[in-house]
MILO-595090 format. One record per residue (C-alpha): residue number from 1; residue in one letter; x, z, y. Coordinates in steps of 0.001 Angstrom, whole numbers, plus 500000, padded with zeros to 6 digits. Layout:
pos, code, x, z, y
NUM, A, X, Z, Y
...
END
This chain:
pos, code, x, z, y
1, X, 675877, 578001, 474582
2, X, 679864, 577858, 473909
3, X, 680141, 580754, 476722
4, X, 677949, 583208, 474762
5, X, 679672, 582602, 471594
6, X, 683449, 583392, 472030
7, X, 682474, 586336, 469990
8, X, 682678, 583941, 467245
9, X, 686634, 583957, 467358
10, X, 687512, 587305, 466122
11, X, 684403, 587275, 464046
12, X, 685427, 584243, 461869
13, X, 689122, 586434, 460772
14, X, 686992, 589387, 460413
15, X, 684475, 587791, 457726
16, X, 687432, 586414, 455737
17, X, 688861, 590192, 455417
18, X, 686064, 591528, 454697
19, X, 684917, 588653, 451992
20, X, 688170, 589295, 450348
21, X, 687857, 592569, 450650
22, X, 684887, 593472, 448929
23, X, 684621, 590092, 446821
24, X, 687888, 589220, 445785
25, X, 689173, 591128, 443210
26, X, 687219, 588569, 440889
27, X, 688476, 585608, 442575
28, X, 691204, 583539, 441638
29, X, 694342, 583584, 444261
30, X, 693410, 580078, 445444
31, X, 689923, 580971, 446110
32, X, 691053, 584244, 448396
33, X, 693711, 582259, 449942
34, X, 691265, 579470, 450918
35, X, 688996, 582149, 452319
36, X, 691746, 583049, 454465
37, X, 693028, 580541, 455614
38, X, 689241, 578677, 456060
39, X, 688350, 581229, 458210
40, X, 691624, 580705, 460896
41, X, 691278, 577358, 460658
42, X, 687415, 577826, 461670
43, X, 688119, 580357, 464433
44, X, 691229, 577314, 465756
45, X, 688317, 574313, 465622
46, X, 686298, 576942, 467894
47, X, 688890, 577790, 469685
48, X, 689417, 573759, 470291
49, X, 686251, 573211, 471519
50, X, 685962, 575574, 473490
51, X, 689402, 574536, 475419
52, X, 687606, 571525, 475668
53, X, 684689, 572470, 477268
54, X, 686826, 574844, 479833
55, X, 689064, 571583, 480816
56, X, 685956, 569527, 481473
57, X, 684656, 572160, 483798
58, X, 686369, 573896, 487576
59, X, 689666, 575144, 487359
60, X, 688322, 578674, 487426
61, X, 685969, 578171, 484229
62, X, 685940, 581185, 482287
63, X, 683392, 582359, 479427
64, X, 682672, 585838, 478861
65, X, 679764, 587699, 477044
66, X, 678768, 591829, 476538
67, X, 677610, 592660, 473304
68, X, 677042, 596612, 474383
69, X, 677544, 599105, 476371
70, X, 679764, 601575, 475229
71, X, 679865, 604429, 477096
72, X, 678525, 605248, 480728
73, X, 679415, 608563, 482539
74, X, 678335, 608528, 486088
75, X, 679753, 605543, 487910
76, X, 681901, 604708, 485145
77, X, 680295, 602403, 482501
78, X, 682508, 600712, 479696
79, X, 681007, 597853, 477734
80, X, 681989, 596064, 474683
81, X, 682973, 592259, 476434
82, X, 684717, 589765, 475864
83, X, 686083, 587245, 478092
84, X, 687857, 583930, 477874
85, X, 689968, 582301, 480956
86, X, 692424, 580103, 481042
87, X, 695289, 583321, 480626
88, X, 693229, 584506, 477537
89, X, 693015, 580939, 476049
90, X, 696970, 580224, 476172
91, X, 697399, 583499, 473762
92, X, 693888, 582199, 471377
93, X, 696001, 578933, 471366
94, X, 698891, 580716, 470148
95, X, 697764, 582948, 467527
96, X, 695285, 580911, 466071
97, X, 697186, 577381, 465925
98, X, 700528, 579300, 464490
99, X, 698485, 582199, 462780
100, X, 696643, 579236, 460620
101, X, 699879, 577285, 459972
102, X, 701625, 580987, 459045
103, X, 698278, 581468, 456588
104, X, 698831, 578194, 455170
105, X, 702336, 578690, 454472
106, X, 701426, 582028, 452893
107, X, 699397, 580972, 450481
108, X, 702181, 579514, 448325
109, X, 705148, 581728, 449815
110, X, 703539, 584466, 448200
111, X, 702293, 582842, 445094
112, X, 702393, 585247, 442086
113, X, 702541, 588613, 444438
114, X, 700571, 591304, 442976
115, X, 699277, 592184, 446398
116, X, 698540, 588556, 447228
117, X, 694855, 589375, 447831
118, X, 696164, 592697, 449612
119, X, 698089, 590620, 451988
120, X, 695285, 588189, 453198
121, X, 692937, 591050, 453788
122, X, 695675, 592787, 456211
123, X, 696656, 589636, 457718
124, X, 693245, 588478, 458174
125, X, 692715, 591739, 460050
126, X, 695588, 591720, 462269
127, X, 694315, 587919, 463673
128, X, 690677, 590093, 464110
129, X, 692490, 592888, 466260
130, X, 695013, 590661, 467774
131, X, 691942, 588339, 469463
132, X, 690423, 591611, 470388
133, X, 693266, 592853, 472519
134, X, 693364, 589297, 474064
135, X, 689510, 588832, 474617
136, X, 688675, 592233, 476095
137, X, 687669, 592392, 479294
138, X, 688429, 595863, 479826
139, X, 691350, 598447, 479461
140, X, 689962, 600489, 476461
141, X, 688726, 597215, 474458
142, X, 692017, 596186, 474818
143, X, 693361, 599481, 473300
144, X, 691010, 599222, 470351
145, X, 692824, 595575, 469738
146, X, 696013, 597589, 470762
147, X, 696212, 599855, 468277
148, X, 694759, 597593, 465664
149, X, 697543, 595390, 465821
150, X, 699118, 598508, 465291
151, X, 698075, 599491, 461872
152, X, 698149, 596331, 460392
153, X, 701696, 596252, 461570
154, X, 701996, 599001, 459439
155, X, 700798, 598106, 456350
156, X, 702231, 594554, 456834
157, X, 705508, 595994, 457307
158, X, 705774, 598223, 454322
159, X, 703854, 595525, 452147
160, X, 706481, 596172, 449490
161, X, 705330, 600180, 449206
162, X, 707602, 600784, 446227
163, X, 710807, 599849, 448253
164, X, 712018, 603081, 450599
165, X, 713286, 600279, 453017
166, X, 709814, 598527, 453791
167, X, 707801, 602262, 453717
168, X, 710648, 603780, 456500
169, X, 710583, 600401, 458419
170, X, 706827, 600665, 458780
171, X, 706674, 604621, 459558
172, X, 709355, 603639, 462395
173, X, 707388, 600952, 463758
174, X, 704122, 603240, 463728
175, X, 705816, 606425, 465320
176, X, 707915, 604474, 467580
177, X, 704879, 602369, 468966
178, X, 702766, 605634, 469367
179, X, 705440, 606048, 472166
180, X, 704770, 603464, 474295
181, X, 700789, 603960, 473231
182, X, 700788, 607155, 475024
183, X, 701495, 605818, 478200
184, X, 699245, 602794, 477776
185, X, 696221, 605345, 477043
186, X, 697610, 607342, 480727
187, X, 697652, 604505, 482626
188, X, 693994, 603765, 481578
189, X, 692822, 607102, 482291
190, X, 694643, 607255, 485131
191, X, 692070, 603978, 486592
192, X, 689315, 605142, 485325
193, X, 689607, 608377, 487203
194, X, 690924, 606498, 490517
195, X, 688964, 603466, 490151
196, X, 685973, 604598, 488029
197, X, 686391, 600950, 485906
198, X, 688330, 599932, 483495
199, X, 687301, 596244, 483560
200, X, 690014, 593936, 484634
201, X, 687830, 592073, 487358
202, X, 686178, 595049, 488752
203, X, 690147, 596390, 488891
204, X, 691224, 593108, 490450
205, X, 688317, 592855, 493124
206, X, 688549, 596789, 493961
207, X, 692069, 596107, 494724
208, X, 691698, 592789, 497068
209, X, 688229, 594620, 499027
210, X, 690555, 597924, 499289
211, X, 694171, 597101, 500805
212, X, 694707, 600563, 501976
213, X, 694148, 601926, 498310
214, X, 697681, 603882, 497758
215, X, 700804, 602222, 496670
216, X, 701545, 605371, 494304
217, X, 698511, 605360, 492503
218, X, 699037, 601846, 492049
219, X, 702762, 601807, 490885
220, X, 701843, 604456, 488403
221, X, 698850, 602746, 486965
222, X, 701520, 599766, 486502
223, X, 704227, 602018, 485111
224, X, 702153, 603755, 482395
225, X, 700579, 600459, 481108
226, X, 704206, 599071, 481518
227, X, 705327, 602030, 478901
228, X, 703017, 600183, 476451
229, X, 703764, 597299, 477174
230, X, 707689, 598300, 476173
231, X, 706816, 599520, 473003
232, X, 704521, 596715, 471783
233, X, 707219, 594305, 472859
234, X, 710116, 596050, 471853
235, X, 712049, 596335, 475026
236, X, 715133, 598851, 475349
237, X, 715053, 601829, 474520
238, X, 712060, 600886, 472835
239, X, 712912, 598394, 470720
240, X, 714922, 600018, 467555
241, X, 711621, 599316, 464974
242, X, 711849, 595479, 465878
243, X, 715082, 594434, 463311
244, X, 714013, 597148, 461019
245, X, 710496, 595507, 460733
246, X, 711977, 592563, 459031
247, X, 711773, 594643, 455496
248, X, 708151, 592851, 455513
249, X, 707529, 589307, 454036
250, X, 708499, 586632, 456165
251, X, 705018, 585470, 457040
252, X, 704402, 588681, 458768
253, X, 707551, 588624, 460401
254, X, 706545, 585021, 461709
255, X, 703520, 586314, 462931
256, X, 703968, 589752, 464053
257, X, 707278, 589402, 465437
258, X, 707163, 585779, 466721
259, X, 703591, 584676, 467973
260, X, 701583, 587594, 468566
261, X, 701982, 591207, 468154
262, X, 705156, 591157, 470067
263, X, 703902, 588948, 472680
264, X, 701078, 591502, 473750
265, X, 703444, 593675, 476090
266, X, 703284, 590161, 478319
267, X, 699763, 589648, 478025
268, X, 699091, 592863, 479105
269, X, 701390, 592755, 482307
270, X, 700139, 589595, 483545
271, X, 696599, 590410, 483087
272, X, 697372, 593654, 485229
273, X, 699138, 590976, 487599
274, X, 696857, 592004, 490222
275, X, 698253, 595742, 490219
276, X, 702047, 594476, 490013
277, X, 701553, 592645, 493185
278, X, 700319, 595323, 494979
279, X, 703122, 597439, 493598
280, X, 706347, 595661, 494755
281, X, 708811, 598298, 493882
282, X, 707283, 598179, 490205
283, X, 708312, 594348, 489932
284, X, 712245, 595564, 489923
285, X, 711459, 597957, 487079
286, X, 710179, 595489, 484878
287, X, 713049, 592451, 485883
288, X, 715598, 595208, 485066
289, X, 714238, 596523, 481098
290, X, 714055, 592701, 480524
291, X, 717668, 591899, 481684
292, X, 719140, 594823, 480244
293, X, 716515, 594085, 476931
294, X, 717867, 590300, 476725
295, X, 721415, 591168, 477008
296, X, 721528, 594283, 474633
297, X, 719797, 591829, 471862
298, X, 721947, 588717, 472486
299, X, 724691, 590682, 472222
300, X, 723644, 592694, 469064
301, X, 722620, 589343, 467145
302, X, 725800, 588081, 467297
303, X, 726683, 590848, 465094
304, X, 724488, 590682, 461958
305, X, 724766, 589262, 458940
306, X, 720840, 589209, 457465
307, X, 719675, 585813, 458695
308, X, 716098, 587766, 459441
309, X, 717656, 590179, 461606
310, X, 719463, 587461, 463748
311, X, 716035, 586234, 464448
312, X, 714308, 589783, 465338
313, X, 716959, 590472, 467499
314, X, 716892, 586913, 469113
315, X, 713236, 587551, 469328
316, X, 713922, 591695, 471905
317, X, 715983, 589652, 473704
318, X, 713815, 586079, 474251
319, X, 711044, 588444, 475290
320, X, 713178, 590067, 477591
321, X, 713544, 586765, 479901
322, X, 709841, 587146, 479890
323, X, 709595, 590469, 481153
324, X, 712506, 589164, 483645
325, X, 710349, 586049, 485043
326, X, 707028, 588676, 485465
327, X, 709518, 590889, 486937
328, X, 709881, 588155, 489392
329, X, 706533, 587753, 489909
330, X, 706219, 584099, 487907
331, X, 703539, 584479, 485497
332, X, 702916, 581055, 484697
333, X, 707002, 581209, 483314
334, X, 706561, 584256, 481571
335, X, 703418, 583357, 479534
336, X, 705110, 579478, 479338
337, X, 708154, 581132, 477633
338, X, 705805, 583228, 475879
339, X, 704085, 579573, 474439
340, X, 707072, 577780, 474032
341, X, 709036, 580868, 472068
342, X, 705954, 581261, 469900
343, X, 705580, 577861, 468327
344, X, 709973, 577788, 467548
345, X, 710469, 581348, 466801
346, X, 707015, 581043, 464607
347, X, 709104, 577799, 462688
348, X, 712952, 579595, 462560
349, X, 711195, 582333, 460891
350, X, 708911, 580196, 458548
351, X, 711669, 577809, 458082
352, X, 713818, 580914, 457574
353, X, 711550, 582211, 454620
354, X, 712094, 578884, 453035
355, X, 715919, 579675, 452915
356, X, 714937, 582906, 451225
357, X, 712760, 581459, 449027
358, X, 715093, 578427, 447399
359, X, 718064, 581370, 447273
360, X, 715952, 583776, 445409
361, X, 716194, 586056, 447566
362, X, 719532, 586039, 449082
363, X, 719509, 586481, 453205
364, X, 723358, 586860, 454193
365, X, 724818, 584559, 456173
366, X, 727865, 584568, 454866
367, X, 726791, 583527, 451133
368, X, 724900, 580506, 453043
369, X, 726120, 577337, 453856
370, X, 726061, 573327, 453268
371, X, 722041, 573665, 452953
372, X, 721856, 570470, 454721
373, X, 722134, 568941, 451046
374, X, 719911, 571020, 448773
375, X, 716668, 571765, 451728
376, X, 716921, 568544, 454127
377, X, 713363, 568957, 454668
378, X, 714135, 572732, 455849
379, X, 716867, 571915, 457337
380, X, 715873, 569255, 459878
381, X, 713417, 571697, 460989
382, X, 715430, 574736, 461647
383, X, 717855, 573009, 463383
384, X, 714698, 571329, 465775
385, X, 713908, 575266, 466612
386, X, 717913, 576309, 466801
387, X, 717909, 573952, 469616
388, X, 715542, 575065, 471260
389, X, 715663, 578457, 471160
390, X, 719626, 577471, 472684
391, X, 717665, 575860, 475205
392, X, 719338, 572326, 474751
393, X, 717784, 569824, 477316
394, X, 715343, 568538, 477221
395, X, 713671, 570896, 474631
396, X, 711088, 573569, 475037
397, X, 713597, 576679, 474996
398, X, 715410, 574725, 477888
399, X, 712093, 574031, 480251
400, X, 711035, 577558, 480003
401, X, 714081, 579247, 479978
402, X, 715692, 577210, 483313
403, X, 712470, 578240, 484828
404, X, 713251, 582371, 484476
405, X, 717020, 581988, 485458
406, X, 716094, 580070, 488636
407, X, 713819, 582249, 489549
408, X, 715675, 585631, 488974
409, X, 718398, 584011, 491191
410, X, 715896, 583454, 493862
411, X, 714880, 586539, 493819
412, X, 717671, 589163, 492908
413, X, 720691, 586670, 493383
414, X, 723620, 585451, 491999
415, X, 724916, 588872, 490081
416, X, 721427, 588499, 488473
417, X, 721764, 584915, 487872
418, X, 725086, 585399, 486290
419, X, 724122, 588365, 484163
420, X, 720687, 586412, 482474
421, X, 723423, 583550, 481893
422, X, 725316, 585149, 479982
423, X, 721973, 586239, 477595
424, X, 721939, 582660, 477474
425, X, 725307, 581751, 476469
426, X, 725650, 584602, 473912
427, X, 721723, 582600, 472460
428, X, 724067, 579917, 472085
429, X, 726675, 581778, 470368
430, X, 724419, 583232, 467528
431, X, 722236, 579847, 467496
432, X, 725654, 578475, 466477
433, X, 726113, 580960, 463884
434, X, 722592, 580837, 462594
435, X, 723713, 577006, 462565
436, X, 726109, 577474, 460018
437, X, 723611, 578078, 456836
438, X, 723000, 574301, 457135
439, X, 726388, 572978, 457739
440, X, 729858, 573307, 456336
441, X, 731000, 574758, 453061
442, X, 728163, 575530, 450231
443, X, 728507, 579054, 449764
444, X, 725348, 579737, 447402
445, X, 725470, 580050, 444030
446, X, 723429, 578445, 441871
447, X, 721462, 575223, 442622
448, X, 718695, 575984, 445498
449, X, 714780, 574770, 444672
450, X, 713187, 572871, 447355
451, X, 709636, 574461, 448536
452, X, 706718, 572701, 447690
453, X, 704959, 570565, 450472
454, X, 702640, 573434, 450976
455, X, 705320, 575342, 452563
456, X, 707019, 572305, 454221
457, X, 704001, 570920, 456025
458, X, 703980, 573877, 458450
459, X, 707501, 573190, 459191
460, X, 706937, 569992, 460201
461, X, 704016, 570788, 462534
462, X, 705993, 573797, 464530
463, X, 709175, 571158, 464884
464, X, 707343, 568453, 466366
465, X, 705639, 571314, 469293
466, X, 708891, 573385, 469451
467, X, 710785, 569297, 470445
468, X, 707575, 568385, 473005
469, X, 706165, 571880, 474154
470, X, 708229, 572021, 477501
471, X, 706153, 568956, 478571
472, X, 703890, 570891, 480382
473, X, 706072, 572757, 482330
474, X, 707784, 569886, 483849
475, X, 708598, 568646, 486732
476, X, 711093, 571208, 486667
477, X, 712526, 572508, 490337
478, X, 708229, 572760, 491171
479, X, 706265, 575032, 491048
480, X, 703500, 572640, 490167
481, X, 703720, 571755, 486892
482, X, 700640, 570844, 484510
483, X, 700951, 574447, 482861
484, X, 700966, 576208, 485885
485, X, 697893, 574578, 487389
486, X, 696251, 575050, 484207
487, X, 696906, 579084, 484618
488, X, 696702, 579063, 487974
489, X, 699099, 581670, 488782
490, X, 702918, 581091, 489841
491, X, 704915, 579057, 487655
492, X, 708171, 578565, 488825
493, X, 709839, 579751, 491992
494, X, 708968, 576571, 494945
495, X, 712301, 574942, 495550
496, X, 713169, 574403, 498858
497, X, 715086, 571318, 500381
498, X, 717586, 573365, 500535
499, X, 717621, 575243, 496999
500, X, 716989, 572302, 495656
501, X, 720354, 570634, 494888
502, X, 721281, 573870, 494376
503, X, 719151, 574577, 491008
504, X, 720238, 571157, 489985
505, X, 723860, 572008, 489939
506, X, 722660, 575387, 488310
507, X, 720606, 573359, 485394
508, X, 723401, 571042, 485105
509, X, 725853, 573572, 484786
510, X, 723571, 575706, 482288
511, X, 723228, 572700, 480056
512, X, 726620, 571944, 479844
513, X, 727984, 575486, 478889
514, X, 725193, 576174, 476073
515, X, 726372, 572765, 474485
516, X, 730002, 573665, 474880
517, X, 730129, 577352, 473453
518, X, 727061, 575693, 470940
519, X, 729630, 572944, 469749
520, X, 732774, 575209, 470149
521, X, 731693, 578032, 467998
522, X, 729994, 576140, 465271
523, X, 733392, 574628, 463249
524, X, 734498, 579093, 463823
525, X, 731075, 579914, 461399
526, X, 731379, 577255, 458908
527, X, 734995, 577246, 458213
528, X, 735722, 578893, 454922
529, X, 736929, 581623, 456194
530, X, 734659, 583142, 458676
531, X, 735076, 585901, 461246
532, X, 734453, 589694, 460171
533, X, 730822, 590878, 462234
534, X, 732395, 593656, 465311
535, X, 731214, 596735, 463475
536, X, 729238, 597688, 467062
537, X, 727381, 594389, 467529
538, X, 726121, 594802, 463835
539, X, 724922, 598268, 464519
540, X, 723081, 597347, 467437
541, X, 725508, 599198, 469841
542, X, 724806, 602244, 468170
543, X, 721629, 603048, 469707
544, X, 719642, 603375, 466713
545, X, 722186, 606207, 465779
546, X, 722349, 607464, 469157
547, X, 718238, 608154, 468884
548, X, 718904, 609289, 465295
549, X, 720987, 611757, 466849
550, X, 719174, 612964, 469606
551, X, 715551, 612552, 468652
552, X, 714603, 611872, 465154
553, X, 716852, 614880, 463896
554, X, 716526, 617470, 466445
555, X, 712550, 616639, 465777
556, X, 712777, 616941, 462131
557, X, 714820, 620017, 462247
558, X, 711903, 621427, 465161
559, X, 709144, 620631, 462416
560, X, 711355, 622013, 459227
561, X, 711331, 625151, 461309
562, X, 707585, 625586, 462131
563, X, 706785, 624425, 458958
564, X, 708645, 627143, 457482
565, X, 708296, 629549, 460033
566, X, 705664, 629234, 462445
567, X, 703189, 627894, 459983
568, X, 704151, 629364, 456511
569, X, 705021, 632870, 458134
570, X, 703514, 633365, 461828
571, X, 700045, 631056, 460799
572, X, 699683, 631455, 457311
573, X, 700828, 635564, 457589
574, X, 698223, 636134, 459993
575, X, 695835, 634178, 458397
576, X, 696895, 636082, 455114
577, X, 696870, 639497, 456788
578, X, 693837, 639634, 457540
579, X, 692386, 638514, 454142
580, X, 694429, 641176, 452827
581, X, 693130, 643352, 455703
582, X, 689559, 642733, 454826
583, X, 690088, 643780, 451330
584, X, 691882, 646689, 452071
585, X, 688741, 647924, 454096
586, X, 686538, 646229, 451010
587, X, 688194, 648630, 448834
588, X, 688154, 651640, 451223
589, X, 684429, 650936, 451547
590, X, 683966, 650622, 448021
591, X, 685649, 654116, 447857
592, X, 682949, 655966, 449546
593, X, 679662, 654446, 447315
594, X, 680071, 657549, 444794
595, X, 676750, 657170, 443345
596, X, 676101, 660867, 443660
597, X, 673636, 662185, 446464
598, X, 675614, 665197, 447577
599, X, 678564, 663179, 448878
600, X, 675773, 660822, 451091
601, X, 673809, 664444, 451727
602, X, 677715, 665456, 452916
603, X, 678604, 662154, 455100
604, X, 675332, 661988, 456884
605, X, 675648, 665520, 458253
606, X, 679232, 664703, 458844
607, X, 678069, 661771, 460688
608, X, 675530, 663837, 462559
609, X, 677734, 666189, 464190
610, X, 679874, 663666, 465329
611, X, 677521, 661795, 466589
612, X, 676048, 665055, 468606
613, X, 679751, 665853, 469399
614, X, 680523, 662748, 471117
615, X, 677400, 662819, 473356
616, X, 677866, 665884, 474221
617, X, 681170, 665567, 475259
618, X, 680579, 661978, 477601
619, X, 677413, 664017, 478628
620, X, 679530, 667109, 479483
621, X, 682376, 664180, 481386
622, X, 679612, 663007, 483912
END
């Protein structure tokens, strides 16, 4: 039966890593990259089917299956289950259907890499984890998946070991996610102990059967898990390993950074959706890191010059509107965003790659320009995601996007309103200036090699979603839209009679400013002359300093210091004293075996008066 076998998903990714693993260092390249990619494309048509079979059924069709039980402690038992609902099957949808187009494209972007059958294993593996953090049914199968993802972050990131860049970009990513990790693994200790389960129904029905269970308990259950959910999807202060992380190939920056890894923060929070609503004063929190997230990254974009770093930051602050719309309790917009932000961030930074690729290398935006001419193919393309991700009517980026800002205003009012605006004005800005590789004056040298179809297929299949994936979130001004009753969960804040003409104005008005600043700024990026990058939008604001300053170096000077002191002196001296103690007392011993029987004849009446001495003298004391 299709609901018993949805362990089949992650299973498919896993064989492929594990075939090319142990098998395919006598393969040929194509052979390991068909492997690969055979066994994503598998785990999609399964995937497919299974969608199928969950649309035919009730609205409140789910699979799920146990393989074992983990671990059982009095009350609390953890098993090893998966489950599939309709939440679960928008993120399947997304990693698998852009995972397999990012494999595809991989197989020729990184034609002729030494590593090449390195870099299907680990990518292979981070599709396994990734649908076992989305699968899980409980807290601490979800961690597993968690800190899978993790890892092959790592080694994904610093695929390029023998450049310092890629091997400090990956350590960063690793520490800096341990961060937000540690509060993840709190918060699921924390309802274990209080709820003695970890599985998210059990969670869910505990907390509808028990209304008087405390608020606090609750709220800080919702806070910890939030803490991971900040450093898995790089939200402020926790996102300074995001824009370094582009030092790895642009597949895995596609993938990681665009479609999944970064995307699990949201998961995670709308899964726990039940907690958040019994936590009102959490909701706030969250609404506030995403505002503060999307504005900070908007803002910062604007001021770099590495075409892959526009992107990552784009990416901090796009994820921050959906931390803003779960913040406002809309989880049908956050995960919609979450869809729609996948499939044309997943193309810009595919499409992206192909810019790399033709230049040889080169990723400044400054020595760009006129590509229209030389990559049509590549160009059509980005431009179909630029517009989207500006949120141009009617496109994708638009649909979910107007969704978020209406509801914030609904919710926290104008000030907010005004303030997630602007995020989207300054998207416009930068789409503008990511714009201007493809338009005005060529700035490249040398003649630029189209990509091979291999490369441009994929291209073509993100452009056509990223133009039609806002389809199922309209009607817009509803909050009953196809994608919404899919998930079940609210979509879109209702609009009343009242509101109504209200968020039309607002749409209207929103539409007509991004294409104003979008058509006003693009002639300022691709005239010849362009304007210098502000020194403190390029460096992020300075905050990446700022936590140089007051972490990273008081931290390495703290472990300098034991390392020389505590441990080599206080550790490693006491540890050393007493070897040299022991021999000292070795030797002393040694000393005393003369080999001649008067000095034993001597020490054993010696040894008998004391002996007589001391007993006679406790004897003599009682």
């Amino acid at each position: 039966m299709l609901s018993e076998s949805i362990w089949i998903l992650p299973a498919l990714p896993a064989l492929g890593a594990l075939a090319n693993g142990l098998l395919g260092a006598s393969w040929r390249d194509r052979t390991v990259a068909a492997v690969a990619v055979g066994s994503v494309g598998l785990a999609l048509a399964a995937a497919l089917a299974l969608l199928a079979d969950m649309l035919s059924g009730p609205a409140d069709r789910a699979f799920s299956v146990t393989l074992w039980r983990w671990l059982t402690d009095g009350a609390l038992r953890i098993e090893t289950g998966f489950v599939l609902d309709r939440l679960a099957m928008v993120m399947v949808m997304v990693i698998l259907f852009v995972g397999f187009l990012i494999h595809l494209y991989s197989a020729d972007y990184m034609k002729g890499d030494p590593g090449y059958r390195r870099f299907f294993v680990c990518l292979n593996l981070f599709v396994f984890f990734m649908l076992v953090l989305v699968l899980a049914d409980n807290l601490v199968v979800t961690f597993v998946g968690w800190e899978g993802v993790g890892l092959c972050s790592y080694l994904l990131i610093g695929f390029w070991h023998e450049k310092t860049a890629a091997c400090d970009a990956g350590r960063k990513a690793f520490v800096v996610n341990r961060i937000g990790d540690y509060g993840f693994l709190l918060g699921t200790l924390l309802a274990a102990v209080t709820f003695g389960t970890v599985n998210y129904g059990d969670l869910a029905r505990l907390l509808a059967e028990n209304p008087a269970v405390s608020e606090g308990i609750v709220a800080a259950v919702a806070l910890l898990l939030f803490m991971g959910a900040m450093g898995k999807s790089a939200q402020f202060p926790l996102h300074v390993w995001l824009p370094d992380a582009m030092e790895g190939p642009t597949p895995v920056s596609a993938l990681i950074h665009a479609a999944t890894m970064v995307n699990a923060g949201v998961y995670l929070m709308c899964r726990m959706a039940p907690f958040l609503e019994k936590a009102p004063a959490v909701l706030p929190v969250i609404a506030a890191v995403g505002l503060v997230t999307a504005l900070y990254a908007s803002f910062s974009a604007l001021g770099q010059r590495d075409i892959k770093r526009v992107l990552a930051y784009s990416t901090v602050s796009q994820i921050g509107y959906m931390f803003v719309a779960l913040g406002c309790g809309l989880w049908a917009a956050g995960m919609f965003h979450l869809l729609t932000h996948g499939i044309f961030k997943g193309l810009l930074f595919l499409a992206a790659g192909a810019v790399i690729h033709a230049l040889d290398g080169e990723q400044d935006l400054s020595r760009m320009g006129g590509l229209m001419k030389d990559l049509p193919a590549v160009s059509v393309t980005f431009i179909a995601g630029l517009m989207a991700l500006a949120g141009i009517f009617p496109l994708s980026g638009f649909v979910s996007k107007d969704a978020i800002l209406w509801g914030g205003f609904e919710r926290y009012g104008v000030f907010f309103w005004l303030a997630a605006f602007g995020g989207a004005l300054a998207t416009a800005l930068y789409s503008a200036k990511l714009l201007s590789a493809f338009l005005g004056v060529r700035r490249a040298e040398g003649h630029p090699h189209r990509p091979g179809p291999v490369i441009v297929a994929p291209l073509a299949v993100l452009a056509v979603f990223a133009l039609l994936a806002g389809l199922p979130g309209l009607p817009l001004f509803t909050q009953d839209t196809f994608f919404s009753r899919f998930l079940g969960m609210p979509g879109a804040a209702p609009a009343t009679a009242a509101s109504h003409t209200l968020e039309v104005a607002l749409t209207v008005l929103q539409s007509l400013a991004v294409l104003a600043v979008l058509a006003g700024t693009i002639r300022l990026f691709t005239r010849a002359r362009r304007p210098a990058d502000p020194a403190v939008l390029a460096g992020g604001f300075g905050i990446d300093r700022l936590c140089d300053a007051l972490l990273v170096r008081p931290l390495k000077a703290g472990a300098r210091f034991f390392a020389a002191v505590v441990d080599a002196r206080v550790i490693d001296g006491a540890v050393n004293g007493l070897g040299s103690l022991s021999m000292a007392l070795g030797r002393i011993a040694a000393g005393l075996q003369t080999g001649e029987l008067r000095h034993y004849a001597v020490s054993l009446i010696a040894g008998a008066f004391a002996l007589i001495a001391i007993t006679v003298f406790f004897a003599g004391g009682l």
